[in-house]
MDAnalysis code that builds the backbone (N, CA, C; Angstrom):
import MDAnalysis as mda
import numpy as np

u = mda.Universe.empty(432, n_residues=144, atom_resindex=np.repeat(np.arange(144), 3), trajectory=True)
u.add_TopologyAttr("name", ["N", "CA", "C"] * 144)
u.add_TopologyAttr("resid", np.arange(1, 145))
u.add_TopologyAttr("resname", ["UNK", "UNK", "UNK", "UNK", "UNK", "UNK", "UNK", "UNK", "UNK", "UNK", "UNK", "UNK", "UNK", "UNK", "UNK", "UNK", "UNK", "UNK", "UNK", "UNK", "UNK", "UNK", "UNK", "UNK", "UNK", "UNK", "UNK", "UNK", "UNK", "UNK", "UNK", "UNK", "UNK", "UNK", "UNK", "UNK", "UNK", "UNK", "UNK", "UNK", "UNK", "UNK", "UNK", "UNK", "UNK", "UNK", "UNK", "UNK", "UNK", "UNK", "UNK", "UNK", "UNK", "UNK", "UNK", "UNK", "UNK", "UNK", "UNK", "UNK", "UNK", "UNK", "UNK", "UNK", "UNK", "UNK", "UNK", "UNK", "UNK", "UNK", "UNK", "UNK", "UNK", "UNK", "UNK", "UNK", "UNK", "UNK", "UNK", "UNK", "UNK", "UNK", "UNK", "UNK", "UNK", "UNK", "UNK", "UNK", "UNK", "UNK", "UNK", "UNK", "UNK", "UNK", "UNK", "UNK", "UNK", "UNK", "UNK", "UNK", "UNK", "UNK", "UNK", "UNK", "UNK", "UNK", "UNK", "UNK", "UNK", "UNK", "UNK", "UNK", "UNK", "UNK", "UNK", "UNK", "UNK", "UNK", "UNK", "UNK", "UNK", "UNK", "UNK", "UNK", "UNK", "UNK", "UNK", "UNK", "UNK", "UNK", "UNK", "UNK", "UNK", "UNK", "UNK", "UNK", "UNK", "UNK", "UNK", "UNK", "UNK", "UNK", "UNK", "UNK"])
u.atoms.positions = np.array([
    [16.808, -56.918, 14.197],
    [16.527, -55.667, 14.849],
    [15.542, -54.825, 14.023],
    [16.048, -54.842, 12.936],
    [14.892, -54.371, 11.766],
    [13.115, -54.558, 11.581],
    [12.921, -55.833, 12.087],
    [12.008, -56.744, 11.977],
    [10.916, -55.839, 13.057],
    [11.554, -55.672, 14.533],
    [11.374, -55.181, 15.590],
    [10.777, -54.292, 15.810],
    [11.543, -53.221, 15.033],
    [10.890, -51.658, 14.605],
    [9.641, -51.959, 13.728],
    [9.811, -52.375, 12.352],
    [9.074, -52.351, 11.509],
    [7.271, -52.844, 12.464],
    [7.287, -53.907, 13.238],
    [6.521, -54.369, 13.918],
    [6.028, -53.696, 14.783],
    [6.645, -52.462, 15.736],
    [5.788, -51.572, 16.120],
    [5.698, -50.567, 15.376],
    [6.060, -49.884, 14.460],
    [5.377, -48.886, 13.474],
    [4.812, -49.780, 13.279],
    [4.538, -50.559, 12.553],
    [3.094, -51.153, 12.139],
    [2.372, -51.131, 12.990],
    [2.221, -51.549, 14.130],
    [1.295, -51.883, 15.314],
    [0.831, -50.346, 15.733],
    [1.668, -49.314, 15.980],
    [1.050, -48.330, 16.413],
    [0.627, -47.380, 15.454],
    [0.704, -47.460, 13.613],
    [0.169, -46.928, 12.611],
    [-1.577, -47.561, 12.380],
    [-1.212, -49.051, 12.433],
    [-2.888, -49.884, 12.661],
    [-3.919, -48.948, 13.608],
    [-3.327, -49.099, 14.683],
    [-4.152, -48.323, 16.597],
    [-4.402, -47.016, 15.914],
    [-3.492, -46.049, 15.529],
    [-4.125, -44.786, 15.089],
    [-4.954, -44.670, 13.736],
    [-4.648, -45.186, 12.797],
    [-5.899, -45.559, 11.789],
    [-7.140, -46.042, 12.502],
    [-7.418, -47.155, 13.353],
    [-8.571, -47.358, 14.151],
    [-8.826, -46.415, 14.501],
    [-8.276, -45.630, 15.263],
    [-8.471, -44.888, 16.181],
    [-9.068, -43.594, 15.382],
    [-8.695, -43.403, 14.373],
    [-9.291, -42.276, 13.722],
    [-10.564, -42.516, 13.016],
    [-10.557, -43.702, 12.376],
    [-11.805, -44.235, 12.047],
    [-12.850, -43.904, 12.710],
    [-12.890, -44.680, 13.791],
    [-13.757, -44.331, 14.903],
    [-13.981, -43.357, 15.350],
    [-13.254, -42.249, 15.149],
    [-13.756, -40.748, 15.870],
    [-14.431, -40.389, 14.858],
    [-14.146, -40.221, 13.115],
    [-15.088, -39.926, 11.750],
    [-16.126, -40.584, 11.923],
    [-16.355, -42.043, 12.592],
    [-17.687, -42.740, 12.253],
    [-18.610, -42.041, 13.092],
    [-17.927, -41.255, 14.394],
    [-18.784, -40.903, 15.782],
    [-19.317, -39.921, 14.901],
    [-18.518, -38.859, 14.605],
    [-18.364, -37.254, 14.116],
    [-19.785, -37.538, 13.243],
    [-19.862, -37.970, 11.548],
    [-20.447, -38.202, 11.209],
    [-21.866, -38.847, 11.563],
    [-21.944, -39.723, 12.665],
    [-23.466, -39.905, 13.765],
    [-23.977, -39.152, 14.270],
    [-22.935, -38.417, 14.705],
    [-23.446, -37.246, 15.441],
    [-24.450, -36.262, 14.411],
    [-23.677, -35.930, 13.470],
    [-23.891, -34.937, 12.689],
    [-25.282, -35.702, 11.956],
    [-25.694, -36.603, 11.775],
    [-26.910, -37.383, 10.880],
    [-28.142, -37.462, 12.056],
    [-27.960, -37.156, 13.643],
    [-28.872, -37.614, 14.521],
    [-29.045, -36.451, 15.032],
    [-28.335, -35.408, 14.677],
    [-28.565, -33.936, 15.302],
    [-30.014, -33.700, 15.076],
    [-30.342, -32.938, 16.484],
    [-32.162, -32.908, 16.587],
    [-32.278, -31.200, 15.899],
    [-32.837, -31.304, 15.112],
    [-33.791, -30.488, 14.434],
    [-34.810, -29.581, 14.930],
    [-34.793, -28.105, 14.546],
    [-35.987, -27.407, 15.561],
    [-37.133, -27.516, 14.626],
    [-38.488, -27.803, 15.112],
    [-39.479, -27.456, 14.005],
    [-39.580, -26.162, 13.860],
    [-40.660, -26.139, 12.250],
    [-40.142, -24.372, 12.161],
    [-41.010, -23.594, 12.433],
    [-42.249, -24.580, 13.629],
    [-42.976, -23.344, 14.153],
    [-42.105, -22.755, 15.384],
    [-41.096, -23.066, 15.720],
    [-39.949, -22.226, 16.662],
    [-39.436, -21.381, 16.486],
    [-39.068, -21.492, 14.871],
    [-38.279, -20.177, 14.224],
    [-39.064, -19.310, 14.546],
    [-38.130, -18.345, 14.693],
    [-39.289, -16.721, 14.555],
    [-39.008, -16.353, 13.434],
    [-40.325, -16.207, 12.959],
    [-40.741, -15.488, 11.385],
    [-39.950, -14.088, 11.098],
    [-38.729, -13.786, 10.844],
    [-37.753, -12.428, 10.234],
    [-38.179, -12.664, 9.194],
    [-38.796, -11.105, 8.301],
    [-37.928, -10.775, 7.385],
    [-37.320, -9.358, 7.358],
    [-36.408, -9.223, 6.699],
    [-35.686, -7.855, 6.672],
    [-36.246, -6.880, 6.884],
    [-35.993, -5.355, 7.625],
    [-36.911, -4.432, 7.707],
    [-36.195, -3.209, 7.424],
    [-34.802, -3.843, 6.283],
    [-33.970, -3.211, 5.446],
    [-34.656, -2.393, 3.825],
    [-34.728, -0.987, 3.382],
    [-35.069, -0.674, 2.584],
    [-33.704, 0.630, 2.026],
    [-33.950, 0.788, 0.531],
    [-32.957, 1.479, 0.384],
    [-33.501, 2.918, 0.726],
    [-32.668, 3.875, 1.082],
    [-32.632, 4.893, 1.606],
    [-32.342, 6.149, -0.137],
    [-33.409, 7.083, -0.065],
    [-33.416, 8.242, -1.355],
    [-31.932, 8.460, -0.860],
    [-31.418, 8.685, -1.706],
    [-30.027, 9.646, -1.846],
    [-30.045, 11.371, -2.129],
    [-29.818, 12.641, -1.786],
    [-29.396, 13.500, -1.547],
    [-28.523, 14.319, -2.251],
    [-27.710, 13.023, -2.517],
    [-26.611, 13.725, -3.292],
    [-26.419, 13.499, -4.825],
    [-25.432, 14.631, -5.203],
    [-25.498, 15.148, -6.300],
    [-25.276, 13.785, -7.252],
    [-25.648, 13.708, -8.782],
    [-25.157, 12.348, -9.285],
    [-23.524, 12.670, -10.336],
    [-22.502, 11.575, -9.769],
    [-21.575, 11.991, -10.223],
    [-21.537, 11.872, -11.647],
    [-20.566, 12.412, -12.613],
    [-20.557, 13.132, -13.491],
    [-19.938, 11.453, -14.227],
    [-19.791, 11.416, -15.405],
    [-20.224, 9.749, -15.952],
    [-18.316, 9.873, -16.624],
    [-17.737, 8.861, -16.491],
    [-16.156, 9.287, -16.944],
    [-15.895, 9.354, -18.085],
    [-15.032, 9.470, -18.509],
    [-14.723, 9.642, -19.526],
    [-14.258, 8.394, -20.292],
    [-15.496, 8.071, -21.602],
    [-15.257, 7.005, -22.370],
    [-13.886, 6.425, -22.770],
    [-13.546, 5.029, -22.817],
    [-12.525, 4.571, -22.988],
    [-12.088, 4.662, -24.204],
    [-13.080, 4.711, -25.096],
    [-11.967, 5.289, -26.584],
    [-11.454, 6.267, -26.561],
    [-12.367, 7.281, -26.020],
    [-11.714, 8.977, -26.276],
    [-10.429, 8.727, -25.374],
    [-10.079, 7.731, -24.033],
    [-9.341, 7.595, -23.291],
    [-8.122, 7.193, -24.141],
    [-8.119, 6.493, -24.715],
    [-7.398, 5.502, -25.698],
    [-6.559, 6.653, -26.671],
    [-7.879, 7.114, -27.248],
    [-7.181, 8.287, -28.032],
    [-6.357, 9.159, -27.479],
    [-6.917, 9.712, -26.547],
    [-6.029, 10.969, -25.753],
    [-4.334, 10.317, -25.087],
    [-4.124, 9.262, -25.300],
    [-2.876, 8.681, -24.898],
    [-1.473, 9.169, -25.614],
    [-0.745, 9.735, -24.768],
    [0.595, 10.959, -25.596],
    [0.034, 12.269, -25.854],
    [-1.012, 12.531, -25.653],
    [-1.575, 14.164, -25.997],
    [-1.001, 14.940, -24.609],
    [-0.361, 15.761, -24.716],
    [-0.370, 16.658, -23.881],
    [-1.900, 17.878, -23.455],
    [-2.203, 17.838, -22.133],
    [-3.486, 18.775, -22.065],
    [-2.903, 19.929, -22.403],
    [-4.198, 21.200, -22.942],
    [-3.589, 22.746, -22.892],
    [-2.915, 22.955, -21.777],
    [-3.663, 23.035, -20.320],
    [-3.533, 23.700, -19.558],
    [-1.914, 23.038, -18.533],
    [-1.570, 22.015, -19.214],
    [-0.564, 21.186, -18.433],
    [0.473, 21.892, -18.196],
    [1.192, 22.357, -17.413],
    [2.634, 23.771, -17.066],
    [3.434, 22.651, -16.203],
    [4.155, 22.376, -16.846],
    [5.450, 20.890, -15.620],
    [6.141, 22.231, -15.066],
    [6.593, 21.568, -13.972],
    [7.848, 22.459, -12.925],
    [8.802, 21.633, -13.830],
    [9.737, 22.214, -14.051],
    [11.376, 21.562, -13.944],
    [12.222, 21.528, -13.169],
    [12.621, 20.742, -12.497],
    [13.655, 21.380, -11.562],
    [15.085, 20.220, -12.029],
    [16.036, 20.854, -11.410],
    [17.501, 20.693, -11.753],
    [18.320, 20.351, -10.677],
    [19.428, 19.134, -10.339],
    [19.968, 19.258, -9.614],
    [21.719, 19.696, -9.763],
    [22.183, 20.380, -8.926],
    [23.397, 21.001, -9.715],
    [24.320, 20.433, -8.788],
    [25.663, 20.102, -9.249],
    [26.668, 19.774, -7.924],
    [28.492, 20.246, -8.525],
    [28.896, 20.765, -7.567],
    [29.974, 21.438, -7.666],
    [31.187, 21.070, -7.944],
    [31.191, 19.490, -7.876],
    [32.733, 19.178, -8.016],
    [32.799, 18.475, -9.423],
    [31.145, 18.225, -10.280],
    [31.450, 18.155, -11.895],
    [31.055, 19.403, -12.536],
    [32.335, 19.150, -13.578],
    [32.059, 20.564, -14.694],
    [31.055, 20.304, -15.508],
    [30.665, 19.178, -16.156],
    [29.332, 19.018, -17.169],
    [28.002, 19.381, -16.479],
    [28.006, 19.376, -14.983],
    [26.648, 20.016, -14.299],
    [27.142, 21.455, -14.388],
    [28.152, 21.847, -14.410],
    [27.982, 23.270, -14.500],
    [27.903, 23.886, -15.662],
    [28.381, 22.696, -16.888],
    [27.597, 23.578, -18.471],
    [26.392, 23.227, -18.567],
    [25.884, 21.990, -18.264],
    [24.719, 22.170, -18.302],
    [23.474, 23.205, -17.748],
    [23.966, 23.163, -16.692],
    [22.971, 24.426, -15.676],
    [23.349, 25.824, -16.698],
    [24.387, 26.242, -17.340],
    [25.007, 27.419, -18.273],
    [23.777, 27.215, -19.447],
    [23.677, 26.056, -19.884],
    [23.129, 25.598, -21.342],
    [21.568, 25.613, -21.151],
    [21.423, 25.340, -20.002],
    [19.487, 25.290, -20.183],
    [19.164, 26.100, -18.537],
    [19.528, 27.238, -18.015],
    [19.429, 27.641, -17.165],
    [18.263, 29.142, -17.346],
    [17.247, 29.113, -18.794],
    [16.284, 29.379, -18.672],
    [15.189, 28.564, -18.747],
    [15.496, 27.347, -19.212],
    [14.557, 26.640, -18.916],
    [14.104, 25.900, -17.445],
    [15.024, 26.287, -16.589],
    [14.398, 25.605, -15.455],
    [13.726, 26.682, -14.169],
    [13.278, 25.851, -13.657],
    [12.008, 26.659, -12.755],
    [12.431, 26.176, -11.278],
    [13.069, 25.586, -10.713],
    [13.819, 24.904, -9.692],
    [14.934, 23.947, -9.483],
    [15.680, 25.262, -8.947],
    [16.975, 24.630, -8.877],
    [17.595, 23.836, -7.720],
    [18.074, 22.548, -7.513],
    [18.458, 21.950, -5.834],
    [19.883, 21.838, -6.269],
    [20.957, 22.638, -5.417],
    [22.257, 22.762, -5.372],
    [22.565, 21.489, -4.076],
    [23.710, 20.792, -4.713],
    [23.892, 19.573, -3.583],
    [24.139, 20.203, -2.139],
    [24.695, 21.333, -1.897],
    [24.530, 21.093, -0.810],
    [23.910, 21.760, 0.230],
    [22.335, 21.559, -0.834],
    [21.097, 22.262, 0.296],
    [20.922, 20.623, 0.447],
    [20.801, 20.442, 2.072],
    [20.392, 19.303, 2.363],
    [18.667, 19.554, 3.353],
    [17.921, 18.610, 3.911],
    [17.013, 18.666, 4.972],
    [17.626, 17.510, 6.008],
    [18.240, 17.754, 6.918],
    [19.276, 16.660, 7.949],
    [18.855, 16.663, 9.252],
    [17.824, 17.769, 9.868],
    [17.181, 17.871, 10.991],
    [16.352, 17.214, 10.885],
    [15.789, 16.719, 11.776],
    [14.226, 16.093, 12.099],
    [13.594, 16.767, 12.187],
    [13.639, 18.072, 12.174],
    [12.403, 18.809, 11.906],
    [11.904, 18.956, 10.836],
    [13.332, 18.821, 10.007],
    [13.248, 19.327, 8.288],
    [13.632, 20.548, 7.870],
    [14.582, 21.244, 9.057],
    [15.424, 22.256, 8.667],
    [16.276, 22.437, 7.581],
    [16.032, 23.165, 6.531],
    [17.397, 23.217, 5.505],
    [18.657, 24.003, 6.063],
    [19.683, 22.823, 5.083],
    [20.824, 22.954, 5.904],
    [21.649, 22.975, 4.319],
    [22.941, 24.191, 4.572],
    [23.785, 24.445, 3.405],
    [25.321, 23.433, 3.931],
    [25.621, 22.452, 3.412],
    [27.213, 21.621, 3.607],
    [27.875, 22.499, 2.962],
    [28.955, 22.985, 3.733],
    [30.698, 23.831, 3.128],
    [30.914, 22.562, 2.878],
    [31.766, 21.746, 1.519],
    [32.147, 20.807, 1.955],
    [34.086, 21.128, 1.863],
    [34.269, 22.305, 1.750],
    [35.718, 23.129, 1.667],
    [36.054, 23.202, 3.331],
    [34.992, 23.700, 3.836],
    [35.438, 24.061, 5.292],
    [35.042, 22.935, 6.335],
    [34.277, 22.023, 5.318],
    [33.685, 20.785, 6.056],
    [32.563, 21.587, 7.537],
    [31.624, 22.411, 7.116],
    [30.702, 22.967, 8.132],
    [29.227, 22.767, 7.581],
    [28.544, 22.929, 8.173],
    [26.924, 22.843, 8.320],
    [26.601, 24.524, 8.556],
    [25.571, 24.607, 7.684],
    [24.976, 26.076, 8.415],
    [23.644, 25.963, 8.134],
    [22.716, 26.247, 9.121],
    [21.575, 26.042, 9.071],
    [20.873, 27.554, 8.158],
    [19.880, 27.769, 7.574],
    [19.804, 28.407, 6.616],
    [17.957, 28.685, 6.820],
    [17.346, 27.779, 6.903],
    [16.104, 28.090, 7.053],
    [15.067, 27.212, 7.772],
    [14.153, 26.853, 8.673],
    [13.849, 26.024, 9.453],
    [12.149, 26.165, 9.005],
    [11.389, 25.383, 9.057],
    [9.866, 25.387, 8.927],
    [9.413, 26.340, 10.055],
    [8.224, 26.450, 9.258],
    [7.379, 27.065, 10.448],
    [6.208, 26.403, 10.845],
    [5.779, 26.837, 11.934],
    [5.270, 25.817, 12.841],
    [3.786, 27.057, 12.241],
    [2.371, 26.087, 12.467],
    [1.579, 27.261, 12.282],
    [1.255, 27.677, 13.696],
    [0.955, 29.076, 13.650],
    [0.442, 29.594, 15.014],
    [-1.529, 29.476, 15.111],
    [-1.399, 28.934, 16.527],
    [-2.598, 28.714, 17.101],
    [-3.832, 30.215, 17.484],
    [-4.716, 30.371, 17.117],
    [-5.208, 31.509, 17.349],
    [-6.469, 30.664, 18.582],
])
């Protein structure tokens, strides 16, 4: 039974090897007998592309990679960070902390100012009374 099989895979692996042969030998004829235009047919292009003056200002050249190199960990003068803080009510170490450095910060987010609307309304969670209260809503700009 073995014999059987093996004899047509063989037989129909042979037919498609021919068979492919023969389409590469065509492909390749084809491609070697392809007719050629002479090149008094071509039409004579050349580009009638030129660069265009520029206008604008020339940008300012960056800043060299050593001095770049160097300046790495320097803080700039003019650099002022926001700080901000998040505080939450049911640990006591957020509430010494906020006690301990509560002049140093510049923005404070209490947990339960949330944004929960799709608009992006801020919203204050009771989480004692388990309520929502809406508190402040965006403004839309007005159209003149």
């Amino acid at each position: 039974m073995e014999r059987v099989r093996w004899r047509r895979t063989r037989r129909v692996m042979e037919i498609t090897g021919a068979l492919l042969t023969l389409l590469l030998a065509y492909f390749f004829v084809t491609i070697a007998i392809s007719v050629e235009l002479p090149a008094g047919l071509l039409p004579d292009t050349k580009p009638a592309y030129r660069a265009l003056k520029s206008k604008k200002k020339p940008v300012p050249a960056r800043e060299g990679k050593h001095r770049r190199v160097a300046n790495i960990g320097t803080v700039p003068a003019s650099y002022d960070p926001l700080r901000a803080a998040f505080f939450v009510s049911w640990d006591a170490n957020s509430l010494a902390s906020l006690k301990k450095h509560y002049k140093d910060i510049d923005l404070l987010i209490p947990e339960q100012l949330h944004a929960v609307t799709p608009d992006g309304a801020l919203t204050v969670v009771d989480y004692e009374h388990g309520q929502n209260t809406v508190k402040a809503s965006p403004r839309k700009p007005s159209r003149c």
